[in-house]
ZAKEMAR-616789 format. One record per residue (C-alpha): residue in one letter; x, y, z. Coordinates in steps of 0.02 Angstrom, whole numbers, padded with zeros to 5 digits, always signed. Example, Ala and Ser with C-alpha at 12.3 -4.5 7.8 and 13.67 -1.06 7.14 Angstrom:
2
a+00615-00225+00390 s+00684-00053+00357 
This chain:
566
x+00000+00000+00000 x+00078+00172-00045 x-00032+00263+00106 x-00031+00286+00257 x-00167+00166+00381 x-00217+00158+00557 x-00109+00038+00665 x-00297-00037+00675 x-00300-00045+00496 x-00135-00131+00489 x-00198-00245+00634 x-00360-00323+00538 x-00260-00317+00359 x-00113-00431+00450 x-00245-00550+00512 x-00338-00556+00323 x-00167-00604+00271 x-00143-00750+00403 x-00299-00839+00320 x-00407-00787+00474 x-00576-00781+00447 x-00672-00791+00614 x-00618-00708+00785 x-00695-00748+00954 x-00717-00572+01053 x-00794-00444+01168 x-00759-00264+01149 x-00680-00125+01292 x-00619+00045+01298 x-00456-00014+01258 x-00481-00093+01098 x-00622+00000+01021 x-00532+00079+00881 x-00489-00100+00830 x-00677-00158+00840 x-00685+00016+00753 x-00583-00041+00601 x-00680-00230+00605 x-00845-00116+00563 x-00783-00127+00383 x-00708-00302+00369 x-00880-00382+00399 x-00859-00484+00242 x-00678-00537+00277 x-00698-00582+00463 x-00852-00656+00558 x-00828-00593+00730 x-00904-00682+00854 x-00977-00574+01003 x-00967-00718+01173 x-01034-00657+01341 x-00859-00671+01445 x-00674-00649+01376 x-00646-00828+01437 x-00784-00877+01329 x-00693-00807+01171 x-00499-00909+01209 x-00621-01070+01242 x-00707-01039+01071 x-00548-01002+01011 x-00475-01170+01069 x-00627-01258+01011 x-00621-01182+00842 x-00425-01222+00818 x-00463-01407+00855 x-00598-01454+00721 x-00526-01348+00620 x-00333-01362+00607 x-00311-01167+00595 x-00255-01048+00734 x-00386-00981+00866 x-00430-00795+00878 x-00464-00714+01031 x-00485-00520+01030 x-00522-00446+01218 x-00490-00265+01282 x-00350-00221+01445 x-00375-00274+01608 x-00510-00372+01666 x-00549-00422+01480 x-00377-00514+01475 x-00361-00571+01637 x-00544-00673+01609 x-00447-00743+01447 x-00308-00805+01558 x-00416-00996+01600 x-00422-01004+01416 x-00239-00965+01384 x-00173-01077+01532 x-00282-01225+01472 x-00207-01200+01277 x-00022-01213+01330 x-00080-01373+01422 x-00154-01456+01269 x-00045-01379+01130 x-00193-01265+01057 x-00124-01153+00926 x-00207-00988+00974 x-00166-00780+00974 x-00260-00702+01082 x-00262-00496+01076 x-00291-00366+01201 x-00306-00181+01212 x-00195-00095+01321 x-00201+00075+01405 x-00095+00185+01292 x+00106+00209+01310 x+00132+00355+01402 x-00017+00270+01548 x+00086+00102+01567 x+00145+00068+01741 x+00024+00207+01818 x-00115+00097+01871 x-00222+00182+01749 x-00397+00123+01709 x-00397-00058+01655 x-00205-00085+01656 x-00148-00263+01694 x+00028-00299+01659 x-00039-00448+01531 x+00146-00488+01465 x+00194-00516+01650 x+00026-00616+01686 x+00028-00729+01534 x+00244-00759+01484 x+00201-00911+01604 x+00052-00976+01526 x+00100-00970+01343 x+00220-00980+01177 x+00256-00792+01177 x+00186-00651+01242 x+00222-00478+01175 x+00164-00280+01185 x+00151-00187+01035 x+00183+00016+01062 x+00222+00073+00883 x+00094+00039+00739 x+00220+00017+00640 x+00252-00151+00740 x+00110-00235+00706 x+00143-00313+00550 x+00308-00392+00617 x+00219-00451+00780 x+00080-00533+00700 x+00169-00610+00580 x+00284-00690+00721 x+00119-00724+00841 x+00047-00828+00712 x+00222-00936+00655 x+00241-00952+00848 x+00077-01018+00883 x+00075-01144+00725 x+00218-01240+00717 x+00316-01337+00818 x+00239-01396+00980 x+00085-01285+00952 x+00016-01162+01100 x-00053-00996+01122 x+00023-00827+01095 x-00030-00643+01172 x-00002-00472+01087 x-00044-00324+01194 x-00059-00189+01113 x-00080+00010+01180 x-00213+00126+01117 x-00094+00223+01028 x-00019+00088+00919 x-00198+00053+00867 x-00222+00257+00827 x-00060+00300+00749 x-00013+00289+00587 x+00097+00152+00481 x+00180+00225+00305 x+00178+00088+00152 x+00103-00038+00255 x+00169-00212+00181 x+00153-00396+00262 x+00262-00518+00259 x+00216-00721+00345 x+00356-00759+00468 x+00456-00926+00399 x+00602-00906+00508 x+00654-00826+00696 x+00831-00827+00750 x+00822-00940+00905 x+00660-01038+00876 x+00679-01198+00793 x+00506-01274+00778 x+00563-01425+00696 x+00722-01506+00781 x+00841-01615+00685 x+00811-01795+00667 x+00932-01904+00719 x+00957-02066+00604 x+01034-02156+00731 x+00884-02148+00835 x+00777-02192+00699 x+00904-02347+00675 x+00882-02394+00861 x+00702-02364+00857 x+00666-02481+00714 x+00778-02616+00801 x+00707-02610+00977 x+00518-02611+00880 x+00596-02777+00747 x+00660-02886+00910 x+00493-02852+01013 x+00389-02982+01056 x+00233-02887+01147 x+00234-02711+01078 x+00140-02594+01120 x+00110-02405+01030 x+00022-02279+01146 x-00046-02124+01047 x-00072-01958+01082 x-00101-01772+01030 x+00040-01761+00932 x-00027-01858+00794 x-00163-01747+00770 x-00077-01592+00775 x+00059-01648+00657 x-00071-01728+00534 x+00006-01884+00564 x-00136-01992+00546 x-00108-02075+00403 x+00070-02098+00433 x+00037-02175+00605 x-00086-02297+00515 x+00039-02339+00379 x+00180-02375+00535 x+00030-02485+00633 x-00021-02583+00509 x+00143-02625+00452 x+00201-02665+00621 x+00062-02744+00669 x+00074-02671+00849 x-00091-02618+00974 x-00138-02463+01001 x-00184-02360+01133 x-00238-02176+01131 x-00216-02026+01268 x-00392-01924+01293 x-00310-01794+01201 x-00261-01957+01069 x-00418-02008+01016 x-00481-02000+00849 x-00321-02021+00769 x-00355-02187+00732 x-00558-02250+00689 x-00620-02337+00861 x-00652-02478+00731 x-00485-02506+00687 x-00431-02699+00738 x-00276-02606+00823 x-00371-02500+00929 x-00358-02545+01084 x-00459-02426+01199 x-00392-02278+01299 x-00263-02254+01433 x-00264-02167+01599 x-00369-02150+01758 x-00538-02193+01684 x-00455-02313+01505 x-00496-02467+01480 x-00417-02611+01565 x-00323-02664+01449 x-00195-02563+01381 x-00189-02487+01562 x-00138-02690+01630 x-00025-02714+01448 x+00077-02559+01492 x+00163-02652+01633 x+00167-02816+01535 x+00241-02763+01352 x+00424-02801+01302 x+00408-02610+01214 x+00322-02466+01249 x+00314-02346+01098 x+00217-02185+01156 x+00192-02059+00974 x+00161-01863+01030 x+00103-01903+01182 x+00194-01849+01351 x+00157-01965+01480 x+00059-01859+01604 x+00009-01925+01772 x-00143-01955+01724 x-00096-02095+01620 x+00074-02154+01706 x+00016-02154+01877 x+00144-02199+01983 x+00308-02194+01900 x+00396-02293+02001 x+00286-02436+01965 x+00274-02390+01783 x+00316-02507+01618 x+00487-02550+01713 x+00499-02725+01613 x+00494-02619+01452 x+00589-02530+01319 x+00535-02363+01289 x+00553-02263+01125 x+00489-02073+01126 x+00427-01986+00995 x+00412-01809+01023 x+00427-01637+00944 x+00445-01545+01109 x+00627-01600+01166 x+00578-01515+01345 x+00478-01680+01368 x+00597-01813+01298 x+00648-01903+01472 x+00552-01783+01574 x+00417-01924+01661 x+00494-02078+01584 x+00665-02121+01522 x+00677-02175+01340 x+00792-02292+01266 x+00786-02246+01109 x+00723-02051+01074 x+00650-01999+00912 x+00632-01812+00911 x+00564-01741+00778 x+00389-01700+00708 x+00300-01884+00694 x+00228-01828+00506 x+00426-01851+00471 x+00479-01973+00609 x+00364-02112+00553 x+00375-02155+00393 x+00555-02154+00417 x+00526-02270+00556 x+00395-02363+00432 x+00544-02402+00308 x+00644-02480+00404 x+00526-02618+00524 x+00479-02775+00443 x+00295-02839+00429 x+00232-02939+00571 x+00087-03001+00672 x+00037-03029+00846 x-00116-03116+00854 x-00062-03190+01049 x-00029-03024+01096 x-00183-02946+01012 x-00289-03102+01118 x-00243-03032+01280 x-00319-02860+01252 x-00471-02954+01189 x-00485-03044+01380 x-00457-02889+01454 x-00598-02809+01352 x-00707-02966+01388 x-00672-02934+01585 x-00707-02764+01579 x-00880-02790+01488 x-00936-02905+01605 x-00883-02794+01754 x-00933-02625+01675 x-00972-02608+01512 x-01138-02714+01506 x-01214-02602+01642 x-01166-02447+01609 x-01213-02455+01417 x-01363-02575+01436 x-01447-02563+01589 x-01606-02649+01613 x-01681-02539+01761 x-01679-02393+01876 x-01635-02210+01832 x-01545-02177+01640 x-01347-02190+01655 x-01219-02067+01568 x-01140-02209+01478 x-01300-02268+01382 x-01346-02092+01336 x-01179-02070+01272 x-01193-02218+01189 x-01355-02175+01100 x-01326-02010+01050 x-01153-02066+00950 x-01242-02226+00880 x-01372-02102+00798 x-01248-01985+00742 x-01162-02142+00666 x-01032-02129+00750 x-00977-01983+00653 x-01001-01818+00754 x-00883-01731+00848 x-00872-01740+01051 x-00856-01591+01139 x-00855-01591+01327 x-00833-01520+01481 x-00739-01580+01650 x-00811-01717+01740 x-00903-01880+01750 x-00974-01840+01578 x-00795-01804+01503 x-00740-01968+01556 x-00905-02083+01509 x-00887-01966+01342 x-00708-02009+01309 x-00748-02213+01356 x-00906-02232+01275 x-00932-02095+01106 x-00842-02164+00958 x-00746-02094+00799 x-00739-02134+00616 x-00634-01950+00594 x-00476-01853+00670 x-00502-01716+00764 x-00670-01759+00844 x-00633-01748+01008 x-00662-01582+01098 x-00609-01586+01273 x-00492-01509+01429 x-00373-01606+01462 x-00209-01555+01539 x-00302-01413+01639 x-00470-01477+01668 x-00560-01324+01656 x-00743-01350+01710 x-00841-01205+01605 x-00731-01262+01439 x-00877-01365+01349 x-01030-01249+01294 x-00889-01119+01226 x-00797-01234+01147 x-00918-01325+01069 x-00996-01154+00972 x-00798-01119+00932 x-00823-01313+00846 x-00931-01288+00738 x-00885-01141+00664 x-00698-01215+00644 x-00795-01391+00556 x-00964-01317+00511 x-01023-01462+00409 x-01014-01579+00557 x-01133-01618+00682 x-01050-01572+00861 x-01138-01637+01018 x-01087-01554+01193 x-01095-01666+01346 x-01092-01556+01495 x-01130-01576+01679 x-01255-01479+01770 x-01098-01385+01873 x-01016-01341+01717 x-01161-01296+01623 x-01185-01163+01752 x-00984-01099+01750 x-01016-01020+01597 x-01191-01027+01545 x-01192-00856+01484 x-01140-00902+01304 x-01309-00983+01268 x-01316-00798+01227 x-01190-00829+01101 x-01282-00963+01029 x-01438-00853+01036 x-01361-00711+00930 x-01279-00825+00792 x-01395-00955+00797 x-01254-01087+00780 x-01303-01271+00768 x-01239-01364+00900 x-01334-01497+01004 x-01314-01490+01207 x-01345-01643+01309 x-01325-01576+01499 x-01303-01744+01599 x-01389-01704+01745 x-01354-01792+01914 x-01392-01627+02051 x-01228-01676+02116 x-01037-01608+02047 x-00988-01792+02012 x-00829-01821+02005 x-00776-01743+02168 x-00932-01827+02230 x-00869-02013+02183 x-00697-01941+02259 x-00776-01913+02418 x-00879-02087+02397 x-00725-02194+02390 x-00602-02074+02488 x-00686-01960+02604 x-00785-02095+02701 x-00964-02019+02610 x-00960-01855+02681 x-01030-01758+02525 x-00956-01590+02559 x-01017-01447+02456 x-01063-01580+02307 x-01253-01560+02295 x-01330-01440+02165 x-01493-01368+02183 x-01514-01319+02014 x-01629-01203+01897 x-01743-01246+01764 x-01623-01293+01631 x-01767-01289+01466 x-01856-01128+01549 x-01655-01023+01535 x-01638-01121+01354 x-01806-01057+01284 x-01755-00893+01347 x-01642-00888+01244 x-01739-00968+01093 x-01645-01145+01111 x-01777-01272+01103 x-01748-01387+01238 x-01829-01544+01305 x-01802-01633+01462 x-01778-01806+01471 x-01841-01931+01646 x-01846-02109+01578 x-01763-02239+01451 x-01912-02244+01359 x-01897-02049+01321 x-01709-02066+01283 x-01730-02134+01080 x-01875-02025+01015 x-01778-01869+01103 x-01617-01893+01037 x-01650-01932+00879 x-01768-01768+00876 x-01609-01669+00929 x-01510-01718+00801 x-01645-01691+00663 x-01677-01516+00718 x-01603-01385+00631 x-01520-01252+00736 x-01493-01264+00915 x-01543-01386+01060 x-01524-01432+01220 x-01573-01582+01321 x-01582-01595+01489 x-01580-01776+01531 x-01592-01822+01711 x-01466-01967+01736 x-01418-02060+01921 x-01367-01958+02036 x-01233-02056+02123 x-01157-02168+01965 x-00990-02200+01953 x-00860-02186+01826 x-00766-02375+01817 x-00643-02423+01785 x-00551-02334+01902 x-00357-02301+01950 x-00340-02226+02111 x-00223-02067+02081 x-00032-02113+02114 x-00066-02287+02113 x+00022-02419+02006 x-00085-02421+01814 x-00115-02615+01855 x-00214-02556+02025 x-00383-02558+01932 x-00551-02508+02013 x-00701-02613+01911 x-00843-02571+02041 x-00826-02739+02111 x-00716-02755+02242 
């Protein structure tokens, strides 16, 4: 351009240029000359107005991971981006790609306590990829630019630009924009090693009782299909992290279930019986590990990561692949021979067979008493066809989502996991659908998280987005209520929930909603839901005391399995 723009100008033009074409956001003092500017981009960007700033990062978030594409949050100073900091904090735990940007009092107010100053670079440097504060306009270009290469590659995570009131007013000369490709420092992809790769493929040729565990990595890299090509090559189980799932079809004759406190029995028990352990983008949290002392001692371990920080960090590898898995596979893939193990494969089968007697049966299929979470889950995925995408919140309902929904695509599960941020699911789920709008995306939510940030049925309201809410509704928070069964000696502390009218604050909001009292409701309802076009919520009134089995006890050895029998 040979003329001279607004800083906010140069702002929204960056953005256009970074492929963005939807922004989660609430306006402020602050940042009204960039909502100013957005006034005539309607057609380019599709700003979505939430009810609460950590509504907007948890769109964000939930748009980046249907979609593939970075998240954008756009909140004004001070209390605007400190409510975006849950949203940030839970991104850098799962590896969301997302920029979030906030107004800022202007340069010559900084460090006075003026109105709605909060020192966001100093708040949020822990909680994310790169946080930065723009003073000059002409600095946005250059900032942007970097924001957006930061957040993207590598091990993907969130990234802040603050930027003052006077950057946004003053002027930039022959505004151009160039996409970031390279930073001095910052090397998102590290080198791969071929003597790793060389050790790898030995340790995985020799095995006997292999075992891959697969997370997040996978899906960020777009990895799938390499990951399927190394599989079914190798012939080796499968088991996925929470974060994990939907890289691989629950269908596929590898699949093996899903690790961790609440994972099936299976590859939690295998874990401390394989020869090799071979865990893809996924960093052994201690959700999955439990206690580390106890954990796959027998076996070799081969780690592949992109994030070096977390090679050796939790588990110690023998052989360490670093290197982004889209790149790290196949050249694994070359060099393993073709093999079976239908033994191996057998005992996964028992396991399953144990836990379906134990748990499964009943929780899916129950013949009597009050509906269960598991069988709604159950239903509502069957009559999707197994083809929609799961968005939750933190809970009981998380977990009986994760166990019991099932995938025949990548990137269809939407759900907290390193943070556990109760409030995450009804945002999430309209950011979604916007980031996959041809899907159908159902939100499981309990009846305390619901209420955390219930607000953005407003959203939902105002933009009419199609998503399909199933609160699981037990009048209790629980998961710290089954805590307090099996640890606290029943004493229910602060766990009940007197609750509103959930349908009555939905049709307030012109949701049509429905609530749902007995098994023979449950078909005819959800299959209602999912034919309506538009919006709709059911409020379906499950047990009030189940429990989520199996169970590890947390810091316990992964083979100390809880199946609601003992």
């Amino acid at each position: 351009m040979d003329k001279k723009i607004t800083g906010s100008e140069a702002l929204i033009s960056s953005l256009i240029n970074e492929g963005v074409d939807t922004i989660f956001g609430y306006p402020g003092g602050a940042i009204m000359p960039v909502f100013d500017c957005l006034y005539d981009f309607k057609k380019e960007i599709n700003h979505i107005l939430v009810r609460h700033e950590q509504g907007a990062t948890h769109a964000a978030q939930g748009y980046a991971r249907t979609s593939g594409k970075v998240g954008v949050a756009l909140v004004t100073s001070g209390p605007g981006a400190t409510n975006a900091v849950t949203g940030i904090a839970d991104a850098m735990m799962d590896s969301t790609p997302m920029v979030v940007i906030s107004g800022q009092v202007a340069s010559s107010l900084l460090g006075s306590d003026a109105f709605q100053e909060a020192d966001v670079v100093g708040i949020t440097q822990p909680i994310s990829k790169w946080a930065y504060q723009i003073r000059r306009p002409e600095d946005i270009a250059w900032a942007v630019s970097r924001a957006f290469y930061i957040a993207s590659t590598g091990r993907p995570g969130p990234v802040i630009l603050d930027i003052t009131k006077d950057a946004q007013f003053g002027l930039v000369d022959n505004f151009e924009y160039k996409k970031a490709t390279f930073i001095r420092s910052y090397q998102p992809k590290p080198d791969v090693k071929e003597s790793e790769i060389e050790l790898a493929a030995q340790i995985i040729n020799e095995a006997k009782r292999p075992l891959a565990l697969v997370g997040q990595g996978v899906i960020l890299g777009n990895a799938e299909k390499e990951l399927l090509d190394f599989l079914n090559k190798a012939g080796i189980p499968a088991a996925s992290t929470v974060l994990g799932l939907s890289a691989i079809p629950s269908d596929h004759p590898l699949q093996v279930g899903m690790l961790g406190m609440h994972g099936n029995v299976g590859p939690n028990r295998k874990t401390n019986e394989c020869d090799v352990l071979i865990a893809i983008g996924m960093r052994f949290d201690d959700r999955v590990t439990g206690d580390l002392k106890t954990y796959a001692k027998q076996a070799k371990v081969i780690h592949f990561d992109i994030d070096k920080a977390e090679i050796n960090k939790n588990v110690k590898a023998m052989a360490r692949v670093l290197g982004d898995v889209k790149d790290t596979l196949p050249k694994i893939t070359a060099k393993i021979k073709e093999k079976q193990y239908p033994e191996w494969l057998n005992e996964f089968k028992a396991c399953y067979d144990e836990e379906y007697k134990f748990v499964i049966e009943n929780e899916l299929y129950p013949e009597a008493g009050k509906l269960k979470m598991g069988e709604v889950i159950n239903k509502v995925s069957e009559a999707a066809n197994n083809d929609a995408v799961l968005v939750t919140d933190v809970g009981q309902h998380q977990m009986m989502g994760v166990r019991y929904f099932k995938y025949n695509h990548s990137r269809s599960v939407v759900t907290s996991g390193g943070l556990g941020t109760m409030g995450f699911g009804l945002p999430a789920a309209i950011g979604a659908k916007f980031g996959a709008p041809d899907r159908t995306v159902c939100l499981f939510v309990g009846d305390g998280g619901i209420q955390m940030t219930i607000q953005e049925l407003g959203t939902i309201m105002q933009t009419e987005v199609d998503i399909k809410i199933i609160i699981l509704n037990n009048h209790f928070l629980g998961m710290v209520r089954q805590w307090q069964e099996l640890f606290f000696d029943e004493r229910y502390s602060e766990t009940v929930m007197k609750n509103p009218d959930f349908v009555k604050i939905a049709e307030a909001y012109s949701i049509t909603a429905e609530k749902v009292e007995t098994r023979d409701e449950l078909d005819k309802a959800v299959t209602k839901m999912l034919a309506h076009k538009g919006p709709y919520l059911l409020d379906v009134q499950v047990e009030t005391k189940g429990m989520v089995y199996p169970m590890i006890p947390a810091g316990t050895c992964v083979t100390n399995i809880l199946l609601g029998n003992e």
